[in-house]
Residue, then its C-alpha position, 0 to 999 in steps of 0.5 A: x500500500x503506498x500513502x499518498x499526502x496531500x499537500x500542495x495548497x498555499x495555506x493563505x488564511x495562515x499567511x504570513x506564517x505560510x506564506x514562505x513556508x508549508x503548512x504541513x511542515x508547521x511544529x505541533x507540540x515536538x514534532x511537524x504536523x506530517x511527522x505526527x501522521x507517519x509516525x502513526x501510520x507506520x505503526x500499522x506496518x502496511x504502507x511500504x512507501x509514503x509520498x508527498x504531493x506538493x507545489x513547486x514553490x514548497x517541493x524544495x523544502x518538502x525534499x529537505x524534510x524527506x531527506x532528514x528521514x530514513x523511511x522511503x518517502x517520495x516528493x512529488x512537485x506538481x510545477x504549479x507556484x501559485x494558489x490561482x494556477x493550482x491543480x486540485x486534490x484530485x488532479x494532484x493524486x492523478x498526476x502522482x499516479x501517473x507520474x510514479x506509475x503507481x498500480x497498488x492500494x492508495x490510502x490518501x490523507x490530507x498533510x495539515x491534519x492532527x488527530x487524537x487518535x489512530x489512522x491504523x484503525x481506518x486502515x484494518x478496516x478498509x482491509x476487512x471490508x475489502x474495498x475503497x473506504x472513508x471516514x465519517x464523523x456526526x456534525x450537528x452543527x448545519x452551518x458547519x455542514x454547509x462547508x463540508x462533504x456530507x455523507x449518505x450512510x445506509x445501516x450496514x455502514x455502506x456509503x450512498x453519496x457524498x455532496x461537497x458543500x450543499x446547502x440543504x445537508x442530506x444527514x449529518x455525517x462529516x467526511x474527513x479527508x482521509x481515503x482508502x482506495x483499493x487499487x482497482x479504483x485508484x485506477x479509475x480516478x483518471x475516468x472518474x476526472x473525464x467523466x466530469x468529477x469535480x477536481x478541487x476538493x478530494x471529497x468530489x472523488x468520492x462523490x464520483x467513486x460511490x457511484x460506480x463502486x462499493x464503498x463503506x465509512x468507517x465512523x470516526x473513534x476520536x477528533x481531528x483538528x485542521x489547522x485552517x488559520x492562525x487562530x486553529x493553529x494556535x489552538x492546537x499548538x497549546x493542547x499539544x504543547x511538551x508531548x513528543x509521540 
């Protein structure tokens, strides 16, 4: 299984913090906040190959950060330097495919995300259920609802559809981005992208993906905390503050 990261967004509601440097490579607590995320992942012994996809601008400073570690993590540099020109998540994990020749299972996860708890429990159960996965969380806010996928999930944990951003909420189920994606499917994202999938938020691919493949959630067991703004970020810098794993 490879592990793709996404991370190649500008974060501009973190500038100035980000405006020279990428969001994923920003310090929680002892660790930067992609550290946190491998060090997990790792422990589920199943990903045999971590990659980075990121911008032009940020390439060099991602490359300097995978050198400093012994594990095999690959930089994938999209050639865009701008937020106007960027690809989208979803064109991104095309390009990344495409690039690396990639033809395995994709676990595919946001890079400015800090959990409380583990990926590794996502990963075991997209490999139980034998198919591409997502994670789901109960939002009760509609306003907050208003400006995220929402999921559609039937009693067996099967999921119906996902909608990015509608403004009548079908339920009150919260996607995540984090994403298993077997490799049967995986290869199916350059159609998915033909067929007329949204491209800018990961969440679109989903929405394409349930359609013409089984998926199932995985309700989420503990909180994520997205490092959005300046604001976010000082937030979790407190609650994380002296804890080093």
């Amino acid at each position: 299984m490879k592990c793709l990261i996404l991370a190649a967004g500008y974060a501009t509601r973190l500038y100035p913090l980000t405006e020279n440097f990428p969001k994923p490579l920003l310090k929680v607590g002892e660790k930067t906040i992609l550290d946190w995320l491998i060090d997990d992942i790792r422990t589920a012994a199943m990903v045999n190959e971590f990659i980075v996809i990121t911008n032009h601008k940020f390439a060099p400073q991602f490359a300097a950060w995978a050198e400093a570690h012994s594990i095999p993590i690959t930089v994938v540099d999209d050639g865009t330097s701008t937020n106007e020109t960027r690809l989208g998540a979803v064109c991104d994990v095309r390009f990344a495919i495409e690039k690396l020749q990639i033809d395995d299972d994709l676990l595919i996860i946001a890079g400015d995300n800090v959990l409380d708890f583990s990926l590794t429990s996502f990963i075991r159960y997209a490999k139980e259920k034998r198919t591409s996965c997502t994670m789901r969380y109960y939002e009760p806010d509609e306003g907050k609802l208003r400006k995220c996928g929402v999921s559609e999930i039937d009693e067996n944990e099967r999921l119906l559809s996902l909608e990015e951003k509608p403004e009548k909420p079908k339920s009150h189920w919260c996607t995540p981005p984090f994403y298993f994606y077997t490799k049967a499917d995986a290869a199916r994202i350059k159609d998915a992208i033909t067929d007329g999938c949204g491209t800018d938020a990961p969440g679109s691919l989903v929405a394409w993906m349930c359609r013409h493949s089984v998926m199932y959630s995985m309700e989420m067991p503990g909180s994520r905390y997205d490092v959005g703004n300046l604001e976010s970020y000082q937030l979790i810098r407190e609650t994380y503050r002296g804890i080093t794993k």
